[in-house]
N, C-alpha and C positions, 0 to 999 in steps of 0.2 A: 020200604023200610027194612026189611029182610035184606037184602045186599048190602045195606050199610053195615046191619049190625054183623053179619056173617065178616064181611071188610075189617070192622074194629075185633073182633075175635082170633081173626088172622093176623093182624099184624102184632098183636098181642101175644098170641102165642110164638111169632115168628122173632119179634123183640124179647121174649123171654129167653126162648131154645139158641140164641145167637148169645146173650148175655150168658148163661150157663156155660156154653162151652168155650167165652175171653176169659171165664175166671179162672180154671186150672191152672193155664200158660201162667197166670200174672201171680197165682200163689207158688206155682215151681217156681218165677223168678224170684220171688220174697223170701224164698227159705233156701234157694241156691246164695244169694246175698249173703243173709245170715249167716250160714254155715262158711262162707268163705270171710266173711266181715270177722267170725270168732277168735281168738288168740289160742293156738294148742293148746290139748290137754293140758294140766300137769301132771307129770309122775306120780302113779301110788305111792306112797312112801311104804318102804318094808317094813315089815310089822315087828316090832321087839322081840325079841327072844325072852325065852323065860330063864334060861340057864346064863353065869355069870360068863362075861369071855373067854376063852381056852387061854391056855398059859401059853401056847407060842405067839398068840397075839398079843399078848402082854410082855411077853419078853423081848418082842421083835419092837413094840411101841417104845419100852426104855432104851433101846441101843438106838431108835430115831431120834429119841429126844436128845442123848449123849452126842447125838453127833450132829445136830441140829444145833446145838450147844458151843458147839467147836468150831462149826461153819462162822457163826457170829464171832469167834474170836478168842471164845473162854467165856469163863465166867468174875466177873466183877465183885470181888467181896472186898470189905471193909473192915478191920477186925478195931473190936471197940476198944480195947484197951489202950491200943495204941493211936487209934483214929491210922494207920496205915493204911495204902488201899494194895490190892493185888488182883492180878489176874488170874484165875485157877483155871488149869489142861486136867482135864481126863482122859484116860484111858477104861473102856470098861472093858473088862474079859468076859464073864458071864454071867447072868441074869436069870433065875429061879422064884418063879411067882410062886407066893407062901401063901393067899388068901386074897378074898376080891368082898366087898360090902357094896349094897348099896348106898349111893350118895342119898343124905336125907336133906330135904327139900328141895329134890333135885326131880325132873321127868324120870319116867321108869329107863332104863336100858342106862343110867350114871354110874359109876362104881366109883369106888376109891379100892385100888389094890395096891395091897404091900409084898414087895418082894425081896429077893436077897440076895445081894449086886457083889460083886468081885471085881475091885476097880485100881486104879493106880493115880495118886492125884502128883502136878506139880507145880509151881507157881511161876510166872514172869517168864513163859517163853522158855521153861525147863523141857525136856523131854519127857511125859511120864511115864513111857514104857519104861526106862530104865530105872524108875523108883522100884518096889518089893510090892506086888497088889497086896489087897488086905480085902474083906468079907464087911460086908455092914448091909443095914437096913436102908430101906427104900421105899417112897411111895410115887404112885403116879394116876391120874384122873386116866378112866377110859369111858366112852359113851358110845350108843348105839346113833352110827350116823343114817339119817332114811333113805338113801342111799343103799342102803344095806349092808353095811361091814361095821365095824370094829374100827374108834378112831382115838387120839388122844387128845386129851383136852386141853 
């Protein structure tokens, strides 16, 4: 009876110490999977700033827009009294950011800044360089993209 059970003790522990060491292999293959099954990180997104944008990033975002503006063709305005339509050219010369607020009920890093444009308007395919510029008020959305820069809205 002693050789049997000595027999069953051995194969038990020889079934155990064989089963321990198939399990590592088949748990690296399970989390080699995973790991490659995953989809990339995603990017941290940069963390807001506390301070409003700098003014040449605000000045550089309205000469984008001015000319982003122009790219399309002009600007379509309709003036009510007459129901007329027209197409208005810009020209801007220079751009001096005067203040920035936060947008309210907006994420943090919103503003709304006002600046103070130097521009030359002309209607229907005029040239506006050739008009006389003139000084006026301005506003334009900036937001903090996470990304991390400064963009316009």
């Amino acid at each position: 009876m002693k050789p049997i059970i000595l027999t069953v003790i051995a194969n038990l522990a020889l079934s155990a110490g064989c089963s321990k060491q198939e399990q590592p292999p088949a748990a690296t293959q399970s989390a080699v999977a995973t790991t490659r099954d995953q989809p990339p990180a995603k990017p941290v997104p940069a963390p807001v700033p506390n301070e409003e944008p700098p003014a040449e990033v605000v000045e550089r975002l309205i000469f984008e827009q001015y000319a982003e503006w122009e790219k399309m063709g002009g600007l379509p305005v309709t003036f009510t009294a007459t129901g007329r339509a027209h197409t208005l050219h810009a020209k801007l010369y220079k751009a001096r950011k005067e203040s920035c607020t936060p947008s309210p009920q907006q994420p943090a890093g919103n503003y709304e800044c006002s600046l103070t444009i130097t521009l030359s308007l002309a209607a229907d395919g005029k040239d506006p360089s050739l008009r006389t510029p003139s000084e006026q008020g301005a506003r334009i959305g900036v937001k903090w993209d996470p990304s991390g820069k400064w963009v316009g809205e």
